[in-house]
C-alpha positions as CSV (number, residue, x, y, z in Angstrom):
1,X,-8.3,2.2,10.6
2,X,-8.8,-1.6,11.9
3,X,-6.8,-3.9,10.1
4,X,-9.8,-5.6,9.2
5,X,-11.5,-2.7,7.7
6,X,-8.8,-1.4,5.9
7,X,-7.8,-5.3,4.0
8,X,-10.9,-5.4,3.1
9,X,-11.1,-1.8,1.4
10,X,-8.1,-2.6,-0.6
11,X,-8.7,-5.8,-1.0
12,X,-12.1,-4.3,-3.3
13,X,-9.7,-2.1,-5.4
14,X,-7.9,-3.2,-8.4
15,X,-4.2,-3.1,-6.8
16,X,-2.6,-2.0,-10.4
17,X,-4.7,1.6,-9.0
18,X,-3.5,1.8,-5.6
19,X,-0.6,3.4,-4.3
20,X,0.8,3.6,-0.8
21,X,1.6,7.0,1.2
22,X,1.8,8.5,4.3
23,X,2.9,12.0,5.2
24,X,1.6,11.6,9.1
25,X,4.8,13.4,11.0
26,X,2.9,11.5,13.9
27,X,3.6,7.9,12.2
28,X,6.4,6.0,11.3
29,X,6.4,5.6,7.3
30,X,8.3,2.5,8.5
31,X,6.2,1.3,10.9
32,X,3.5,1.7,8.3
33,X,5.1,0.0,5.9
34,X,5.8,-3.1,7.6
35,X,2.0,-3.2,8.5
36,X,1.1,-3.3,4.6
37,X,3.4,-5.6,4.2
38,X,1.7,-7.7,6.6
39,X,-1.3,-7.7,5.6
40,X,-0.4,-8.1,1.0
41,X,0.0,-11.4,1.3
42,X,0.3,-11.2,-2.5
43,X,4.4,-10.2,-3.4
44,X,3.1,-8.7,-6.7
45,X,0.4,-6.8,-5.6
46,X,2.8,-5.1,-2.7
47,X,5.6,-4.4,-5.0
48,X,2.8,-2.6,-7.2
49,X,1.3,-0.8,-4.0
50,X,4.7,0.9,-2.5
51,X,6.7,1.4,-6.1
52,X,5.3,-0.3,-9.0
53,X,2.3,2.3,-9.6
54,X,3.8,5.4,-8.8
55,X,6.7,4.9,-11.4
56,X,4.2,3.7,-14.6
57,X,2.0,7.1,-13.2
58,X,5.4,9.5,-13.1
59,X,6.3,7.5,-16.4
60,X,9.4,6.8,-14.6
C-alpha cells in the first residue's frame, strides 16, 4: 500500500483502536516499523499503535 493511501486510512481511525502487526516472512518487521514511524508524526499516537493498545487489550 502507497504511503499516501495507507496515512490517510489510519489517519481516519481512532489511533487508541489501532494496533500494528506484521507476520509477512517476506518483510522485515523492522523495516516496517521504521516506515510507521515515519509516517506517526504524533509520539503518542505511535507508542499507542506498536505497544500501548495491545497491552490495555491483553490487560497486560
Amino acid at each position: 500500500m502507497a504511503s499516501h493511501s495507507f496515512l490517510q486510512l489510519i489517519e481516519r481511525h481512532d489511533p487508541n483502536r489501532l494496533l500494528f502487526g506484521i507476520d509477512s516472512p517476506w518483510q522485515d518487521q523492522r523495516q516496517e516499523l521504521a516506515k510507521l514511524k515515519m509516517l506517526i508524526t504524533d509520539p503518542t499516537a505511535f507508542e499507542k499503535m506498536v505497544s500501548l493498545n495491545a497491552m490495555e487489550l491483553l490487560d497486560l
